[in-house]
C-alpha positions as CSV (number, residue, x, y, z in Angstrom):
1,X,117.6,257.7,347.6
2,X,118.4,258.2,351.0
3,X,116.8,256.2,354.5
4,X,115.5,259.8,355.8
5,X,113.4,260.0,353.2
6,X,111.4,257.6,354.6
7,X,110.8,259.4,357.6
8,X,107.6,261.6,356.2
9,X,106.3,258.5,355.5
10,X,107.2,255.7,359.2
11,X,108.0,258.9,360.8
12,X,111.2,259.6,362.4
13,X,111.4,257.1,365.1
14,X,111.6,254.0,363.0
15,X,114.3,255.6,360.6
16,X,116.7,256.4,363.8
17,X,116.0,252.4,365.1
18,X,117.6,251.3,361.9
19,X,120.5,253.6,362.1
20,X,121.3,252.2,365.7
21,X,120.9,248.7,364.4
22,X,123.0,249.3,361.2
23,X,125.8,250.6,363.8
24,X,126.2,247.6,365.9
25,X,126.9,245.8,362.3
26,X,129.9,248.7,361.4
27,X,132.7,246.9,360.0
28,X,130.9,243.5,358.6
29,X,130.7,242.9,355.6
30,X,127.3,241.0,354.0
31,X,127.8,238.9,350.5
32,X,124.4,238.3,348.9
33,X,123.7,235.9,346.1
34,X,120.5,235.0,343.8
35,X,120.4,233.9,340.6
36,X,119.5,237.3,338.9
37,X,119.5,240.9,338.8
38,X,116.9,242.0,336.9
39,X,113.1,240.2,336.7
40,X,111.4,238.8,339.5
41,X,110.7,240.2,343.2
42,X,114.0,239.5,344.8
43,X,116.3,241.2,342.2
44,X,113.5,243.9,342.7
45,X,113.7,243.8,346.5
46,X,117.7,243.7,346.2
47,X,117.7,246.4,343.6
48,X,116.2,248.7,346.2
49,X,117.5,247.3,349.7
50,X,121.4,247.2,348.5
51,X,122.0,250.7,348.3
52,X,120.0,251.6,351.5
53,X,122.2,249.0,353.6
54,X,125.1,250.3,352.1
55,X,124.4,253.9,353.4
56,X,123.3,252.8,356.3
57,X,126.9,251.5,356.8
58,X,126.2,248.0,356.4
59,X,128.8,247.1,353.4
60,X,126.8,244.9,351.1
61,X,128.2,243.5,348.1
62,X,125.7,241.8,345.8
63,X,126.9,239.0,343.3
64,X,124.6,236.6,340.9
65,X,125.4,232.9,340.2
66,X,126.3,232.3,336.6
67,X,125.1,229.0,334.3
68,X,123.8,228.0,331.2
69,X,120.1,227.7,330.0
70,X,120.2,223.9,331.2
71,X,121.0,225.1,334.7
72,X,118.4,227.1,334.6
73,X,115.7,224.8,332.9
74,X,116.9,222.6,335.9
75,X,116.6,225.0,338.6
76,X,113.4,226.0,337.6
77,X,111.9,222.5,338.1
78,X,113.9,222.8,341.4
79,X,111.4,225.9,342.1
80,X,108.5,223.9,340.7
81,X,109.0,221.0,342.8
82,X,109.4,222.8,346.2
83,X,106.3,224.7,345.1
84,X,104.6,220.8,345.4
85,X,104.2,220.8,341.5
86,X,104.8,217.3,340.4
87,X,107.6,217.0,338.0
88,X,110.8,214.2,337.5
89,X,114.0,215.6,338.0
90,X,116.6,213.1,336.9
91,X,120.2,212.4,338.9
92,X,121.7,213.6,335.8
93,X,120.4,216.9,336.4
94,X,121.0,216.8,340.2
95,X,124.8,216.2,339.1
96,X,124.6,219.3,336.6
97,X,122.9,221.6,339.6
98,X,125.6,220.5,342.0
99,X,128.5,221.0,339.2
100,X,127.0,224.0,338.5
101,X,127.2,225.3,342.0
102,X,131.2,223.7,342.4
103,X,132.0,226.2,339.8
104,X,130.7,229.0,340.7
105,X,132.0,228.1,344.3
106,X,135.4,228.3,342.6
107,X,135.3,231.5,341.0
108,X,132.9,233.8,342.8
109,X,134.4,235.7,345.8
110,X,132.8,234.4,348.9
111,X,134.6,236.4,351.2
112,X,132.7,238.4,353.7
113,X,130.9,238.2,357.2
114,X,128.2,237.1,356.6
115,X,126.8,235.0,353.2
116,X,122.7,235.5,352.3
117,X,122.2,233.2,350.1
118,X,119.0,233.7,348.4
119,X,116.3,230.6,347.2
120,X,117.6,226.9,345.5
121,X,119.9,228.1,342.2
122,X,122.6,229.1,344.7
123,X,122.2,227.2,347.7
124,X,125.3,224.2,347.3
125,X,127.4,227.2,347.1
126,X,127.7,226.5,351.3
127,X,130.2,223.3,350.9
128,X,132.2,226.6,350.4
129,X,131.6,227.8,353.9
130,X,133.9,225.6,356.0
131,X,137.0,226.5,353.9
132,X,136.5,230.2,354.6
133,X,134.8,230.0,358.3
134,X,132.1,232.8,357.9
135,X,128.6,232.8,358.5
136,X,125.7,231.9,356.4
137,X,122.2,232.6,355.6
138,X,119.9,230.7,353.6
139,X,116.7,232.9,352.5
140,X,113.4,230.8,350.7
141,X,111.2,233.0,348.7
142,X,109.5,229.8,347.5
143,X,106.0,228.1,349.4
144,X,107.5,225.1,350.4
145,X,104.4,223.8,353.1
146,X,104.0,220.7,350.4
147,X,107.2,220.3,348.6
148,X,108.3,217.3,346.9
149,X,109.5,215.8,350.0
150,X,112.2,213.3,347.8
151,X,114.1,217.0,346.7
152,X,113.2,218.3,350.2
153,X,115.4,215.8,351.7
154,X,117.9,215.9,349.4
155,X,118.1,219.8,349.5
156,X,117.7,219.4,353.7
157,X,121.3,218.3,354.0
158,X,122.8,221.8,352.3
159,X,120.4,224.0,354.0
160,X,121.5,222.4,357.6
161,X,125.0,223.3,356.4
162,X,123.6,227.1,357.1
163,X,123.5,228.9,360.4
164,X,120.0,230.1,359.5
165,X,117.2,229.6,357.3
166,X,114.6,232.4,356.3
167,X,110.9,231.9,355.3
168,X,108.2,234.1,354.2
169,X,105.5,232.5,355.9
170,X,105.3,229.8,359.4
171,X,103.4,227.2,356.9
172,X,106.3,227.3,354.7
173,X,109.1,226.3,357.7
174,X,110.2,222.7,357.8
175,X,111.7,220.9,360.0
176,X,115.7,222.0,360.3
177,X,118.6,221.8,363.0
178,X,119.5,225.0,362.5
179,X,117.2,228.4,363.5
180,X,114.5,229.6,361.2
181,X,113.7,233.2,361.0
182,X,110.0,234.3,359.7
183,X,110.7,237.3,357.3
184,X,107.9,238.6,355.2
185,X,109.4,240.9,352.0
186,X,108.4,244.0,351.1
187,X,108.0,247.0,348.6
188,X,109.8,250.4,348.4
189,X,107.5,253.4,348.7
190,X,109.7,255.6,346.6
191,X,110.2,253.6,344.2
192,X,109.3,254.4,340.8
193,X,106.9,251.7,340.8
194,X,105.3,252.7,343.9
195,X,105.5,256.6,344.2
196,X,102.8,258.6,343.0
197,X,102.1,259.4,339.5
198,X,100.2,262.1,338.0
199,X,96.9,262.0,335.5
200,X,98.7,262.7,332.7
201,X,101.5,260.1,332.9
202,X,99.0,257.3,333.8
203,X,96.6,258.3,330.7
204,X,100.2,258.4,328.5
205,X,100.6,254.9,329.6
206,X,96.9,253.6,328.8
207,X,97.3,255.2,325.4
208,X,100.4,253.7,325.0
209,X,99.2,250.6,325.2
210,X,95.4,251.5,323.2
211,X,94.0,250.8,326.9
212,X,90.0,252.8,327.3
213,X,89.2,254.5,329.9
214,X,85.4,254.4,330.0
215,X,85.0,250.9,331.4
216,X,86.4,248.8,334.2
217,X,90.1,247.8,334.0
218,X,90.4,244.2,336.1
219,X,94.1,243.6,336.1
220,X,97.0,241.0,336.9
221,X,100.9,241.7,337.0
222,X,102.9,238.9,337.0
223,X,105.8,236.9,335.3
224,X,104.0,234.6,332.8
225,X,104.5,231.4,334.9
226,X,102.1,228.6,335.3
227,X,101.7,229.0,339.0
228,X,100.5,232.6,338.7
229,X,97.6,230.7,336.4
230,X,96.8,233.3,334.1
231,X,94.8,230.6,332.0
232,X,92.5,230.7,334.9
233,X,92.2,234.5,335.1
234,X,91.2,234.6,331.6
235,X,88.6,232.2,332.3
236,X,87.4,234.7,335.2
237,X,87.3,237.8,333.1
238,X,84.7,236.0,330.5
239,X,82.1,234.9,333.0
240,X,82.3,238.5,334.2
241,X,81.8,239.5,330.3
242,X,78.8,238.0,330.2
243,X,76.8,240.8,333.1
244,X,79.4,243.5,333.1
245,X,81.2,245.0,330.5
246,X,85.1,245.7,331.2
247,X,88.9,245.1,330.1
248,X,91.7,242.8,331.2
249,X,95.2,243.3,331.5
250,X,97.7,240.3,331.7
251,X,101.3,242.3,332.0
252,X,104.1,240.4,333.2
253,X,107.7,239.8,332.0
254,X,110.0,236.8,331.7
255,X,113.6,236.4,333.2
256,X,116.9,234.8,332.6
257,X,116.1,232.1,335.4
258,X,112.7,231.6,334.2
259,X,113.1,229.2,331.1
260,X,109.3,228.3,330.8
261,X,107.8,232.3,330.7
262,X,108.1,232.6,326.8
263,X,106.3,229.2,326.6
264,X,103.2,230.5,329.2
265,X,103.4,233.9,327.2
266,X,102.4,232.1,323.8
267,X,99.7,230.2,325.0
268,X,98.3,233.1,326.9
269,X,98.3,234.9,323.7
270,X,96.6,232.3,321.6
271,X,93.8,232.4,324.1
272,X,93.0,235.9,324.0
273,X,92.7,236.0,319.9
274,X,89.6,237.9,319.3
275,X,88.9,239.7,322.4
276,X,89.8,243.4,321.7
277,X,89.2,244.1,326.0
278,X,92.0,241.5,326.7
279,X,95.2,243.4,326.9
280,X,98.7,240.8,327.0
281,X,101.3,242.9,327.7
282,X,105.3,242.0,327.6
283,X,106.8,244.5,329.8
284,X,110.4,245.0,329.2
285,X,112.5,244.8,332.4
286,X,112.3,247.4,334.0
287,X,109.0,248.6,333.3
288,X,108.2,250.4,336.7
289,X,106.4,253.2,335.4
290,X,104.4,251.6,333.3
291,X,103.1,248.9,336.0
292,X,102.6,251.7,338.3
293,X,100.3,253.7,335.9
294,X,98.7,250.3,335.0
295,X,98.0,249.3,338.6
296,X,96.8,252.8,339.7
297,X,94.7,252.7,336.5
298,X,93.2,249.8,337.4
299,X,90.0,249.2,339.0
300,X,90.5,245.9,340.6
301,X,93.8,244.0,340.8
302,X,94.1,240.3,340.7
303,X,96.6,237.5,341.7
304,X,95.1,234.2,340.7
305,X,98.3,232.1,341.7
306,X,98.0,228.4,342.5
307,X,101.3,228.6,344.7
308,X,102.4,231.7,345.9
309,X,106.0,232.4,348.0
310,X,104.4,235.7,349.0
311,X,103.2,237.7,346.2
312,X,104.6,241.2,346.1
313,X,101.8,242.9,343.6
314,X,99.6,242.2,346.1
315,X,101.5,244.5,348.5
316,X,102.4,247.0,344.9
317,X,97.8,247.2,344.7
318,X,97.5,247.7,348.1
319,X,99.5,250.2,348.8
320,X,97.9,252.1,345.8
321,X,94.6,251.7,347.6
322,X,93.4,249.5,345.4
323,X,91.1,246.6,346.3
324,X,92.5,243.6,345.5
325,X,91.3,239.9,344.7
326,X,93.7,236.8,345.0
327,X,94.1,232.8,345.5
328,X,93.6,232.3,349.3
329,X,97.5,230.5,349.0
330,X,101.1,230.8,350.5
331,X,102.3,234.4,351.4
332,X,98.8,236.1,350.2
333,X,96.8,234.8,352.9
334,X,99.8,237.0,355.1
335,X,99.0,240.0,353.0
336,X,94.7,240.2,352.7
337,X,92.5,239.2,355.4
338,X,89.4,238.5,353.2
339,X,86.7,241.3,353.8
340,X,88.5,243.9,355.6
341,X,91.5,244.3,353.0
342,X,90.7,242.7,350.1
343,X,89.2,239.2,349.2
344,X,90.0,235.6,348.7
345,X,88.9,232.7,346.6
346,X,89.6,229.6,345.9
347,X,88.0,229.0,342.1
348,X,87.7,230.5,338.6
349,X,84.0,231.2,339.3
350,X,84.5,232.5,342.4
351,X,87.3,235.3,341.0
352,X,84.5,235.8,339.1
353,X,81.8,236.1,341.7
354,X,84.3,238.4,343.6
355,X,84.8,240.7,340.7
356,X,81.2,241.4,339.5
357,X,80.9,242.4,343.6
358,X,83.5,244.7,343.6
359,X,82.2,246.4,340.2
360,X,78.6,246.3,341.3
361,X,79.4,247.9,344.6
362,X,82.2,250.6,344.4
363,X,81.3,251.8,348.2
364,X,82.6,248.4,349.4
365,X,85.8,248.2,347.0
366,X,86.8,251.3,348.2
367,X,86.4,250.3,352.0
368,X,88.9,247.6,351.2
369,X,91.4,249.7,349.2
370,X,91.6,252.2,352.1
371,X,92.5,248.9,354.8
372,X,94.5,247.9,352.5
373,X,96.8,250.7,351.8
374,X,97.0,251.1,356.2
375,X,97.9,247.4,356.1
376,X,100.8,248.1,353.7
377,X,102.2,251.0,355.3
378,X,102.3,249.2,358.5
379,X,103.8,245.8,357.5
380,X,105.1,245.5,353.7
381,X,107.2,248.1,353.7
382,X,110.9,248.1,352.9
383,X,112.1,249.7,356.0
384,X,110.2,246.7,358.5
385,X,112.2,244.4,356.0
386,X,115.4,246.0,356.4
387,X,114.5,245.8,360.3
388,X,114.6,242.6,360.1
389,X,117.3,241.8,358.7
390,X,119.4,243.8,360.3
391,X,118.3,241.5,363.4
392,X,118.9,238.5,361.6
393,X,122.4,239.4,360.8
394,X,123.3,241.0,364.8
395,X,121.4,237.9,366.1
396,X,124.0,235.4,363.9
397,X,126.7,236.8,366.3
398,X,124.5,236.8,369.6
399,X,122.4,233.3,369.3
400,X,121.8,233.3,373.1
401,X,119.7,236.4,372.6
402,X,117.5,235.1,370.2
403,X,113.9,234.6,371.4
404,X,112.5,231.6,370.7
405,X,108.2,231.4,370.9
C-alpha cells in the first residue's frame, strides 16, 4: 500500500498536497490511542491510516488501552450515555474508569509530539500530559448533540485538559475552552473491503453463506448493538414481505470493547426463527471480503441506527454505487442528502415504505447509487481524512493560523 496509489483514483494533485503537508511535520512524532485494534470503525480507519502516515514520514505509533471486562462493561455505558441513551452509571464505576485510566497512564509510553487520543475509554489518560509537556488531541467518534449532560460535565473537565477536541459532525460540538476541529472519517478505496471484486468471488461468498440470487437482497452491516436497532430492521423487512418477495442480511461482528454485542446477537437470532430469507451472520474479525461481496451483492443497503457517530457503511454502500437507506440521525444525515444520494427515514414503516420504492423502481435506485458513489469519492475518502489531520496536527504548533468561521 503506498499513497501514490491513490493518485488514479484523486488524481495527482491531491497526493502531492499531502506529501508537502506530511513534510512540515518531519521529525514529530504522533502517539495514538483507542481502546481496540480490531472491530469497530476506528480500529478499521487506524488499521489503514497508520501505515500511510508513517510512509508519508509522519512517525505514528499506535497503542491500545488495556482493562478488564468490567472496564469495558463501564465504558460502554460511558458510550451509551453520551449517545443520550438513558442509563445509571454509579461513582463506583466512575472510580474504576478513572483507576483504570491511572494505570494505564503508568505503564503505557506516552512519549511523543503529539497524543490523539481517540473517544471516552482512554480519555483521563491526559492528567498525564502536564508531567511530560506535549501536545494533545482528543478525537469523539460518538453523537454527543444530547448526551447525558451529568457525564458530559463530568467528562468536560478532562477533555478541556486537551489542546483540541475533534467531532464528526457541528451538532455533535459542545461547548469547550479549548478549539474544536470538525473531522468527518472516512473509508480506504483499496482496501480489501472496498476494492473491486469479481463475479466469481462475490457468488463464492453468497454460496458460502446459502445466500439466492434470484430475489432482492436488502442488507445491513453493523456491530450487533442496540443503537444500530436491528430489531427494527427486522420489523422493516416483513412489512416489505408482505408485497415483495426478497432476503435480509443482518451481518455484523462484536468486539473486545463492546460487552453487550453477544447479548443483541442472541436476541436478533431468536427473532428471525423461521424465516429461511433472514440471513444473521457473525462475521469473524476481519471479514473484509466477505462484507465487500455481501454489500456489492446487495440490492439495497440499510442503516437503521437510532444514534449514529457517523456511520461508515454508509460511506462502504456508497461508494459501491449502491443506493442506500438510513435513520435521518448523527453523522448519516453528513453522508446522504435524501433523494439525490440515497434516502432517509425516520420509522420502521417508513424503511419500509422506502424499500418497496427502491425495489419497485430500479431506474430511480440506480440514480441514487451513481450520486452516491461521486459523493464518496469526493468527501469520505481516506486521503481528505488524512488531509485533515495533517492540518490538525501543523495547526497545534501554529494556533494563530487557525481560521476560525
Amino acid at each position: 500500500m503506498s499513497i501514490n496509489e491513490y493518485a488514479p483514483i484523486i488524481g495527482k494533485g491531491p497526493v502531492e498536497e499531502l506529501k508537502i503537508l506530511a513534510e512540515k511535520l518531519s521529525g514529530k512524532i504522533i502517539k495514538i490511542i483507542n481502546s481496540t485494534q480490531m472491530g469497530g470503525g476506528v480500529a478499521e480507519i487506524l488499521n489503514r491510516m497508520v501505515p500511510l502516515l508513517n510512509e508519508l514520514g509522519v512517525l505514528t505509533k499506535w497503542e491500545v488501552i488495556s482493562g478488564n471486562a468490567d472496564f469495558f462493561v463501564i465504558t460502554k455505558k460511558i458510550h451509551n450515555a453520551l449517545h443520550g441513551t438513558p442509563v445509571t452509571i454509579t461513582d463506583d464505576e466512575i472510580d474504576l474508569f478513572l483507576q483504570n485510566n491511572k494505570i494505564n497512564a503508568e505503564t503505557m509510553d506516552l512519549s511523543g509530539d503529539i497524543v490523539f487520543i481517540h473517544d471516552p475509554q482512554p480519555l483521563a489518560l491526559v492528567e498525564k500530559k502536564k508531567e511530560i509537556g506535549n501536545k494533545w488531541t482528543w478525537r469523539c467518534h460518538i453523537d454527543t448533540h444530547a448526551p447525558d449532560w451529568k457525564l458530559w460535565g463530568f467528562l468536560r473537565k478532562y477533555v478541556e485538559m486537551y489542546d483540541a477536541a475533534v467531532f464528526s459532525s457541528p451538532s455533535f460540538a459542545q461547548t469547550l475552552s479549548i478549539n474544536k476541529f470538525l473531522i468527518t472519517p472516512s473509508i480506504d478505496p483499496l482496501s480489501l473491503k472496498n476494492q473491486e471484486l469479481s463475479k466469481k468471488t462475490i457468488d463464492s461468498v453468497l454460496k458460502k453463506f446459502d445466500i439466492k440470487k434470484n430475489k432482492p437482497i436488502i442488507t445491513q452491516i453493523s456491530r450487533f448493538d442496540r443503537l444500530k436497532d436491528p430489531i427494527g430492521v427486522i420489523e422493516a423487512y416483513n412489512l416489505v414481505k408482505h408485497s415483495v418477495d426478497c432476503q435480509l442480511i443482518l451481518a455484523g461482528g462484536t468486539a473486545i470493547d463492546d460487552p453487550e454485542s453477544i447479548e443483541v446477537l442472541s436476541e436478533v437470532r431468536e427473532r428471525v426463527v423461521g424465516d429461511p430469507d433472514i440471513h444473521v451472520l457473525e462475521l469473524e474479525t476481519p471479514a473484509d471480503i466477505e462484507v465487500n461481496a455481501l454489500q456489492r451483492a446487495s440490492t439495497i443497503i440499510l442503516q437503521k441506527s437510532i444514534r449514529e457517530g457517523f456511520g461508515l457503511t454508509v460511506s462502504e454502500a456508497m461508494w459501491k454505487g449502491k443506493p442506500v437507506i438510513a435513520s435521518a440521525v448523527g453523522g448519516i444525515t453528513l453522508q446522504i442528502t435524501h433523494d439525490y444520494n440515497g434516502l432517509l427515514t425516520r420509522t420502521v414503516e417508513g424503511t419500509a415504505y422506502a424499500i418497496k420504492e427502491l425495489l419497485c423502481n430500479k431506474g430511480y435506485a440506480k440514480r441514487l447509487g451513481k450520486n452516491a458513489k461521486e459523493f464518496a469519492k469526493q468527501n469520505l475518502l481516506i486521503t481528505r481524512h488524512i488531509r485533515d489531520y495533517l492540518l490538525l496536527f501543523l495547526s497545534l504548533y501554529h494556533p494563530e493560523e487557525i481560521v476560525h468561521l
